[in-house]
C-alpha positions as CSV (number, residue, x, y, z in Angstrom):
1,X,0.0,0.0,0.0
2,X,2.8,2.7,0.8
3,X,6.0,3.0,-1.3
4,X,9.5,2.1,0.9
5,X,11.8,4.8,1.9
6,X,14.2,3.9,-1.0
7,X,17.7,5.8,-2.0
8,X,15.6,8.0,-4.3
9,X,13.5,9.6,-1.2
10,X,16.1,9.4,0.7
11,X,18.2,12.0,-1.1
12,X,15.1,14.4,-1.5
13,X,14.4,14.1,2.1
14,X,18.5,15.3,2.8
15,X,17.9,18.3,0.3
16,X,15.0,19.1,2.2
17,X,16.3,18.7,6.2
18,X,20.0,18.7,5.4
19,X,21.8,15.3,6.3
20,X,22.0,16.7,9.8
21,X,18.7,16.2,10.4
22,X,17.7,13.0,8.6
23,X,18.1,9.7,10.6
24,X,18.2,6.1,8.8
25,X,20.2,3.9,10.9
26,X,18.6,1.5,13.0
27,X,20.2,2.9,16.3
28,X,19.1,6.5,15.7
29,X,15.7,5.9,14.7
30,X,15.4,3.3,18.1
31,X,14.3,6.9,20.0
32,X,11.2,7.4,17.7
33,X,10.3,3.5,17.6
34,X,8.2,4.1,21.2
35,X,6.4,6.0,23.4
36,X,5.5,5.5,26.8
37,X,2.4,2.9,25.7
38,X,3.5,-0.5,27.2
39,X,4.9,-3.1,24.6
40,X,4.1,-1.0,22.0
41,X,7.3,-0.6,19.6
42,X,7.5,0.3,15.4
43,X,10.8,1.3,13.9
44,X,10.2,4.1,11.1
45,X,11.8,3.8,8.3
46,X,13.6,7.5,8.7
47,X,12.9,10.1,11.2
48,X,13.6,14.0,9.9
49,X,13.7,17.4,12.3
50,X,12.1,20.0,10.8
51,X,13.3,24.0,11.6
52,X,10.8,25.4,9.7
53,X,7.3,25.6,8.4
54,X,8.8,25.5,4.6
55,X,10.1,21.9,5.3
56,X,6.6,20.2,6.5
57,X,5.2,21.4,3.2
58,X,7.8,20.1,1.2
59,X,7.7,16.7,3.1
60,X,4.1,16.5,2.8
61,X,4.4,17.1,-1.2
62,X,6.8,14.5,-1.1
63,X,5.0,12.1,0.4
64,X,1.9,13.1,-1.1
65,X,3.8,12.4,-4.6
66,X,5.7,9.2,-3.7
67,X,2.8,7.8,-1.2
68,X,4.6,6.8,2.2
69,X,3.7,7.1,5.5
70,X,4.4,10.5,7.5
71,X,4.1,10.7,11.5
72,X,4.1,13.4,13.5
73,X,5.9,13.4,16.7
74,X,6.2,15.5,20.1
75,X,8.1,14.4,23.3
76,X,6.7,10.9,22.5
77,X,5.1,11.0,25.8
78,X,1.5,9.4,24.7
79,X,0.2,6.5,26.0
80,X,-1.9,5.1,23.2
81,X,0.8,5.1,20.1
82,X,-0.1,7.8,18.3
83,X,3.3,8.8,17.6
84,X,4.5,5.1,16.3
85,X,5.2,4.4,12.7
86,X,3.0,1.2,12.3
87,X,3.0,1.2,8.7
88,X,6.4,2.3,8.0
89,X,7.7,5.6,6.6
90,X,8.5,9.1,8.0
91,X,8.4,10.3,12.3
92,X,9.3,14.4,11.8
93,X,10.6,15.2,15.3
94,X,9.5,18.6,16.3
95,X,12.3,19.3,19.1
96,X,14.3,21.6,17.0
97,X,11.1,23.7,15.9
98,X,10.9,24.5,19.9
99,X,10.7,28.7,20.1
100,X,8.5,30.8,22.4
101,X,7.7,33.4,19.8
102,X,5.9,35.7,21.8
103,X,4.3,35.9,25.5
104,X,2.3,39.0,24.8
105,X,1.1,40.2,28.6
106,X,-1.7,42.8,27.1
107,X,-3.1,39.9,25.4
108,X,-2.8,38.0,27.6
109,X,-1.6,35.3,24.7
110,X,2.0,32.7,24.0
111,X,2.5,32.2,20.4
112,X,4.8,29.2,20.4
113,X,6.5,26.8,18.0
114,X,4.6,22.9,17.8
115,X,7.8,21.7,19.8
116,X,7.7,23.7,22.7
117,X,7.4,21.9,26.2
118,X,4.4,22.6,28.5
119,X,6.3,23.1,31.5
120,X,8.4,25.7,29.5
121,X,5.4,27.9,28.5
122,X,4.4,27.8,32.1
123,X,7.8,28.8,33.1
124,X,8.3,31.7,30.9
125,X,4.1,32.9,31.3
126,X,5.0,32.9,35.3
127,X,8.0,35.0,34.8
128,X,5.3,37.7,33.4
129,X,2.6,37.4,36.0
130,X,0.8,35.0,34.1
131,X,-0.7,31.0,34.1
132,X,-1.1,28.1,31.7
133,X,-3.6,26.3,33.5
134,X,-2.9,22.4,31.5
135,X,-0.4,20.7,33.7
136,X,-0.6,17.2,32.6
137,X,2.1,14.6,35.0
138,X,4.5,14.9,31.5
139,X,4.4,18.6,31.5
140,X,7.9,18.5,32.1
141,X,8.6,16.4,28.9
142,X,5.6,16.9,26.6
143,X,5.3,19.2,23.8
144,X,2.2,21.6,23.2
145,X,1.6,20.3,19.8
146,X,1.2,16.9,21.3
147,X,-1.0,18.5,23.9
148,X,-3.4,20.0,21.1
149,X,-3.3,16.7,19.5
150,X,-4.5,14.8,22.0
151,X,-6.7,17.4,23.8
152,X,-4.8,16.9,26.4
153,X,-6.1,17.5,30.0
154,X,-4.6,17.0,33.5
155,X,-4.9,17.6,36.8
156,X,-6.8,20.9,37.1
157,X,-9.0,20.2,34.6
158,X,-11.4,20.8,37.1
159,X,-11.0,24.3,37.7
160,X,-9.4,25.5,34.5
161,X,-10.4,22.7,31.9
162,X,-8.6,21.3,29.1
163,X,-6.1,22.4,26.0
164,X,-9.3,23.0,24.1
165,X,-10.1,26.1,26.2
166,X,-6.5,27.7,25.7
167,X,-5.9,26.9,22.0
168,X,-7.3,30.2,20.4
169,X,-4.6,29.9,16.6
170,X,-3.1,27.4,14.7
171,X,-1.2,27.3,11.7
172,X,-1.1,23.6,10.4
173,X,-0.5,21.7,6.9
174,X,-2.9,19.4,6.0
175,X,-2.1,15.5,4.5
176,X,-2.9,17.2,1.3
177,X,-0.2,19.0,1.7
178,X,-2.5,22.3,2.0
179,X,-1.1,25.0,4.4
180,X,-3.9,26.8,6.3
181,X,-4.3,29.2,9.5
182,X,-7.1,30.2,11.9
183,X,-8.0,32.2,15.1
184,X,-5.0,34.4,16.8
185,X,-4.7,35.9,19.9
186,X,-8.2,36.5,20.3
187,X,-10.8,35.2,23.2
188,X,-13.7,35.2,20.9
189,X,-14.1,33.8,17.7
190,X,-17.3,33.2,15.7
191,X,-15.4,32.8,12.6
192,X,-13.1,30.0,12.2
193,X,-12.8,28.3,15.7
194,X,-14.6,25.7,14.5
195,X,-11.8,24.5,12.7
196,X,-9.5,24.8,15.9
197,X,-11.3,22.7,17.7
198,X,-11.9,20.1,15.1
199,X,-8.4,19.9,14.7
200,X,-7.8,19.3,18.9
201,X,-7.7,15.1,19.5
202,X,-7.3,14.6,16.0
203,X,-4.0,13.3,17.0
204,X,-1.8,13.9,13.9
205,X,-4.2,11.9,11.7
206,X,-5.5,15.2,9.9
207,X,-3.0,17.8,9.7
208,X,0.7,19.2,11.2
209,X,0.8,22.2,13.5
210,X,3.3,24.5,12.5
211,X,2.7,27.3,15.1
212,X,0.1,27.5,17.8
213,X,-1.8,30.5,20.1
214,X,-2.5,29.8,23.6
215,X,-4.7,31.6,25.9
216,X,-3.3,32.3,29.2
217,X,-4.6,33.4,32.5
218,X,-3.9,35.8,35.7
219,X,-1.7,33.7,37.9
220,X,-3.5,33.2,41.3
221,X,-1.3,34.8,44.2
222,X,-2.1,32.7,46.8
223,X,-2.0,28.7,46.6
224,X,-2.8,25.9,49.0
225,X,-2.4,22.3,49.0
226,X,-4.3,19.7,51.4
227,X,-3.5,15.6,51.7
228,X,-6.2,13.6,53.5
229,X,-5.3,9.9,53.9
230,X,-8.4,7.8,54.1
231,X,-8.7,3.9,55.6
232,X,-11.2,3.0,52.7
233,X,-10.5,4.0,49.3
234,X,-14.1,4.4,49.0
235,X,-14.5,7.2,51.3
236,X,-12.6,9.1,48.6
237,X,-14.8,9.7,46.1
238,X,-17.9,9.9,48.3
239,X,-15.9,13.1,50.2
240,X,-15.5,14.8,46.6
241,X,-18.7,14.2,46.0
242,X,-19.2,16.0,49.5
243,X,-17.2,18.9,48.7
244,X,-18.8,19.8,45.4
245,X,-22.1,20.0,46.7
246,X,-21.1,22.5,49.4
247,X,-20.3,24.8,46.1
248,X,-16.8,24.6,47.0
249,X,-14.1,25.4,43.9
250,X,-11.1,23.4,43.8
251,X,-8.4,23.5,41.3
252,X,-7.3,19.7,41.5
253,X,-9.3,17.0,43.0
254,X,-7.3,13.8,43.1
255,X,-7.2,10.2,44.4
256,X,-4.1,7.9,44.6
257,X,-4.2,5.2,46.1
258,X,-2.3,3.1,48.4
259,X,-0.2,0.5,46.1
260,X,0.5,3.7,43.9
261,X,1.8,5.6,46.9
262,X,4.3,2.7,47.9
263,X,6.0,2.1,44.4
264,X,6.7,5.9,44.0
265,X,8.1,5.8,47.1
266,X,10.4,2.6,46.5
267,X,10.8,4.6,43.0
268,X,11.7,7.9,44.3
269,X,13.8,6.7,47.3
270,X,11.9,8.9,49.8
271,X,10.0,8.3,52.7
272,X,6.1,9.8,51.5
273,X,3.6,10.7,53.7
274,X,0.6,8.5,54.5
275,X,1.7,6.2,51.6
276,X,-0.3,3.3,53.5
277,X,-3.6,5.2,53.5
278,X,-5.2,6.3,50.1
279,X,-4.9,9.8,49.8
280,X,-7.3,12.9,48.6
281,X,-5.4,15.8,47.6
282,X,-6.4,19.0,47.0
283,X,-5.6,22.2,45.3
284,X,-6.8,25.5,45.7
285,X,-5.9,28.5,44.0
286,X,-6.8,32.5,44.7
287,X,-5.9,36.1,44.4
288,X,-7.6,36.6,48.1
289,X,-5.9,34.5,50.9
290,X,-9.1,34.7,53.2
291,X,-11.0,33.0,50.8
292,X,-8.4,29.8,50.5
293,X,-8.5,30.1,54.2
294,X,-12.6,29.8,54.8
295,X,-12.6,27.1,51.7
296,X,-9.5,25.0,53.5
297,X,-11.6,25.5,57.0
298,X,-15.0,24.0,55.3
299,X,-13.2,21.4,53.5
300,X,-11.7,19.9,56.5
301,X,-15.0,20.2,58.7
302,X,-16.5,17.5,55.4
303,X,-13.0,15.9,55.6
304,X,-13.3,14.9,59.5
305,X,-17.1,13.9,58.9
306,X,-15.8,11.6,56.1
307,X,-13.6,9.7,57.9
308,X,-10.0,11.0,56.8
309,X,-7.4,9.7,59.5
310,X,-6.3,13.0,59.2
311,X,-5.6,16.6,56.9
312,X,-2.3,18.0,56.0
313,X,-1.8,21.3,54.3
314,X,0.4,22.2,52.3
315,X,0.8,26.3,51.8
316,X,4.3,26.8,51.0
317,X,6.1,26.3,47.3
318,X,8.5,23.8,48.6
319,X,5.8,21.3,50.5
320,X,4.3,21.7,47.2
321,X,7.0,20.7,44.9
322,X,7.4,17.5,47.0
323,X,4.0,16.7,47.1
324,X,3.8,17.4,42.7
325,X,7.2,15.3,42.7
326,X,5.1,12.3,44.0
327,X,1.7,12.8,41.5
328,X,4.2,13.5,38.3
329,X,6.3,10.4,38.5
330,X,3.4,8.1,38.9
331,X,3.7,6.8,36.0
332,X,7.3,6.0,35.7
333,X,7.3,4.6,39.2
334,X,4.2,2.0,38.0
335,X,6.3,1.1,35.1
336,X,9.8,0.7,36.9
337,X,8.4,-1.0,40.1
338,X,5.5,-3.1,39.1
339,X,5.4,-3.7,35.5
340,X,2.5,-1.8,33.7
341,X,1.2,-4.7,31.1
342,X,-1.8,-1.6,30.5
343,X,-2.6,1.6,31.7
344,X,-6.2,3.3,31.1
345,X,-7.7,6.3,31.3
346,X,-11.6,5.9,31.4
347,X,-13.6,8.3,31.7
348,X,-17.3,8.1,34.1
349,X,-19.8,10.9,35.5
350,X,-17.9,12.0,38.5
351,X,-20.7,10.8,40.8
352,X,-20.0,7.2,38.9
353,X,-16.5,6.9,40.0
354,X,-17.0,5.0,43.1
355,X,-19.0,2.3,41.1
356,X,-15.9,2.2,38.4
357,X,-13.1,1.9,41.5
358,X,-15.8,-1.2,42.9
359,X,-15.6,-3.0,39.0
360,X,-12.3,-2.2,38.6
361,X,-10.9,-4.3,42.0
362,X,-13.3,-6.8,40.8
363,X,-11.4,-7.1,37.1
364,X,-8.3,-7.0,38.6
365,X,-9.2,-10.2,41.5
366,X,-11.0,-12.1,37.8
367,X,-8.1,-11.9,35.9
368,X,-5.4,-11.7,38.7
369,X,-3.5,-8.8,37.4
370,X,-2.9,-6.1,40.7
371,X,-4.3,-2.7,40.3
372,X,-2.7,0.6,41.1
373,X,-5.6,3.2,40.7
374,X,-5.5,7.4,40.7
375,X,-7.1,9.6,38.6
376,X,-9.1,13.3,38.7
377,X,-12.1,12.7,41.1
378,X,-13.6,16.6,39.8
379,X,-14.0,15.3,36.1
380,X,-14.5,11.4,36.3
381,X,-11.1,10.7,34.8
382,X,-9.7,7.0,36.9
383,X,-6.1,6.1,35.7
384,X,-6.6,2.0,35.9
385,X,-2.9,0.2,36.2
386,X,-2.8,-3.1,36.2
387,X,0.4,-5.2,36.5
388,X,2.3,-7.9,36.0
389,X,1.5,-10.8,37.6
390,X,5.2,-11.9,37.9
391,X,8.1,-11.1,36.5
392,X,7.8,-14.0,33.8
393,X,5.4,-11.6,31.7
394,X,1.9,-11.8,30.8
395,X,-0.6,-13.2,28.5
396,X,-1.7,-11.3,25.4
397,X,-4.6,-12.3,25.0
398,X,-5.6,-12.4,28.4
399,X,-4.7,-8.6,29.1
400,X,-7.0,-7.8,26.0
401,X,-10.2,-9.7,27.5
402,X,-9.1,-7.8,31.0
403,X,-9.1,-4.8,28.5
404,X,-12.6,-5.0,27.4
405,X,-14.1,-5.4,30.5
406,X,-12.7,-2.0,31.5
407,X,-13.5,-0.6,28.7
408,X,-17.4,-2.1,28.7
409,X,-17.4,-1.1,32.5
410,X,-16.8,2.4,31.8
411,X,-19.4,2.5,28.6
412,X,-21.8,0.9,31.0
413,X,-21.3,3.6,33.4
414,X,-22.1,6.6,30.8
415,X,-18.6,7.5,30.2
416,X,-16.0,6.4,27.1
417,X,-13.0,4.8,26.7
418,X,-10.3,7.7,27.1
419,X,-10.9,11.1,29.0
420,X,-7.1,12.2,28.2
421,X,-4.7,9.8,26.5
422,X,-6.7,9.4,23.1
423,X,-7.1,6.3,20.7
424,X,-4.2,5.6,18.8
425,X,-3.3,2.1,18.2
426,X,-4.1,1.2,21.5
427,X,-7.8,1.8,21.9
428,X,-8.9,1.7,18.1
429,X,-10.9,-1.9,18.4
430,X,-12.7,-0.6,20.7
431,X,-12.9,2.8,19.5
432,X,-14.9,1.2,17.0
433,X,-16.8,-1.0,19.4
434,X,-18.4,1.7,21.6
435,X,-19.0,4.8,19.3
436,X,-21.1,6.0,17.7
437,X,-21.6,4.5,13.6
438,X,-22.8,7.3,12.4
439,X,-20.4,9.4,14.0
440,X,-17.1,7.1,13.0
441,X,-18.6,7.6,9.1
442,X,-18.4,11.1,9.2
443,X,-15.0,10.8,10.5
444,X,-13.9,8.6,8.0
445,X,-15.6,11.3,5.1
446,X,-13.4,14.2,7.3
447,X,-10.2,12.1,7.6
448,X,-11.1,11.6,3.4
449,X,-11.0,15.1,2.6
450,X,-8.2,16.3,4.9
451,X,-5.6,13.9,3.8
452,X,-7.1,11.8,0.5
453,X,-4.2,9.5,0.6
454,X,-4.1,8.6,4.1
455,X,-0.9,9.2,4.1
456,X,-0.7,11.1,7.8
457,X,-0.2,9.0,10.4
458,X,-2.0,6.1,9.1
459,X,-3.2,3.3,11.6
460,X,-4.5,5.3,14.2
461,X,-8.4,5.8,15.7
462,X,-9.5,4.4,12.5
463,X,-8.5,2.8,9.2
């Protein structure tokens, strides 16, 4: 179906990126072959680093002309494969198209390059008095584009929602090869948002971002943290529950749980906190002290009543830095302690999540693969680990029926198969199991007429 990376496109991808910045060798292109999706591994044929806009046209011609495969790539951070080459072809790495082009404080606007990392916007918007709300666990790692590709979320979703909310401009290329732009560093858009937002989750499959907008926000003077280790990790969601319906306004709401607690701390080397209890933490953020203070005093009262051994807060930078060091490594402790054979981020109505953490134990006892559970209790989004069950491996097959009961569980419940992570490789099956027919048609008819060949990122959410 697609044409090889022979000597011929070879040479034309060198005049296009310089030699530099084309890889062919086996041991260079072993950084693009993976992401952080367990088992999931697909060599490219070539992997090119684009420095300008003028080169993704050019490779999209090219490919558009000799039909092979192109794939889009940010920190390869995702946990569903959507940056792996499964059919072959081109990955274009976007770490060397990585400027801040403006942080415009009237505006209150960052117009960035697609390879910029989160946690480097955030930096740089702090240093002017300002806030990007989307602080995924990889913020450190992942790039923006990736974020707009995946519609990404994270833990003050909340509060502040997701990327969706911030992207306000984009300049992409489509797989035709068409370069096209819309919004800007406006809040309100009647006119072509539409397109924007078509274009967030569509994870690489429709077009290439080239530069991006961002909204940004006032950064809230005053933060405080609390912990609240519970006995029963079903008290946790019940006291969210709790909270919200005292019209109380976190910024984070999350659960970890007890298993998750110990392997960071085996990871990390540090002693943490209540790591035998689960824990509830959460965030608040405001330009008036006095009101963090009333909303930390009314949040404890409902914390006492609902049986947390005890409340912890957490109001300077450095108690919060340890307690954000735990929550972002999560995932690589999982992985490096217990063995993640699959991690998944369902999505329930928030009042549903105590019925999902119930199912969940009860998948994990069936199939005998432990569970390490956290997730966002304010928007319904449960992380799901489950792990080896010794250090021999795992079956296949078995995982994927342990897989579908997850996934039917969290249909069942009202909610979908992925709140943050997208579908990728690893969720297309059942992608295509629990949506919507009508809705996966017109997909198909919008995937037709933004890329006719199919030659971006091919293999992913649907064929």
């Amino acid at each position: 179906m697609y044409k090889a990376i022979n000597s011929k496109i070879k040479k034309s991808l060198a005049d296009i990126f310089g030699k530099e910045h084309l890889f062919t060798e086996k041991n260079d292109l072993e950084a693009y072959a993976k992401d952080e999706t367990p088992g999931a591994y697909h060599l490219p044929e070539a992997a090119v680093r684009p420095t300008q806009q003028k080169q993704v046209d050019e490779l999209l011609k090219l490919a558009n002309s000799e039909k092979f495969p192109v794939i889009p790539r940010g920190g390869g951070t995702g946990l569903s494969g959507g940056a792996l080459a499964v059919h072959g072809g081109v990955v274009v790495s976007f770490e060397l198209m990585n400027r801040i082009i403006d942080i415009d404080r009237d505006n209150r606007m960052a117009v960035i390059e697609p390879g910029v990392i989160n946690g480097i916007l955030q930096q740089a918007a702090e240093k002017t008095g300002l806030f990007y709300p989307v602080n995924p666990a990889s913020m450190d790692s992942c790039t923006l584009a990736g974020n707009v590709a995946e519609a990404t979320g994270g833990a003050n979703t909340v509060r502040f929602g997701t990327t969706r909310n911030y992207v306000t401009g984009m300049k992409a290329v489509s797989g035709a090869g068409t370069r096209w732009s819309a919004g800007g560093k406006i809040f309100k858009n009647s006119t072509d948002q539409a397109l924007i937002q078509l274009m967030c989750g569509s994870e690489g499959t429709l077009g290439i971002f080239t530069e991006l907008t961002f909204r940004l926000v006032s950064k809230p003077l005053y933060s405080t943290w609390i912990i609240a280790p519970f006995r029963h990790i079903y008290d946790i969601p019940d006291a969210a529950l709790k909270i919200f319906r005292e019209n109380i306004n976190p910024t984070m709401v999350e659960l970890m749980d007890s298993a998750t607690l110990s392997v960071c701390s085996k990871h990390l080397g540090k002693d943490v906190q209540y790591k035998n209890y689960h824990q509830l933490l959460i965030r608040f953020d405001s330009n008036d002290r006095i009101q963090i203070m009333d909303e930390c005093e009314k949040v404890g009262k409902i914390l006492q009543v609902m049986k947390s051994v005890d409340t912890l807060v957490a109001d300077t930078r450095v108690q919060q830095d340890r307690i954000w060091e735990i929550r972002s490594n999560i995932h690589e402790s999982i992985v490096a302690e217990a063995g993640s054979v699959c991690e998944e981020d369902v999505v329930v109505p928030a009042a549903a999540v105590r019925t999902l953490i119930e199912r969940a134990y009860a998948i994990s006892d069936k199939f005998g693969y432990p569970v390490m559970m956290f997730g966002h209790l304010g928007d319904g989004n449960m992380h799901l680990n489950f792990t080896k069950k010794n250090k021999d491996g795992s079956d296949l097959e078995e995982i994927e029926n342990m897989r579908a009961e997850v996934f039917l569980t969290a249909v069942s419940l009202g909610g979908k198969i992925s709140g943050e992570h997208g579908i990728g490789i690893s969720k297309k099956l059942y992608f295509n199991k629990h949506v919507d027919p009508g809705y996966i048609s017109f997909l198909k008819k919008i995937k037709r007429e933004f890329d006719p060949s199919n030659i971006l990122n091919p293999g992913k959410i649907i064929d």
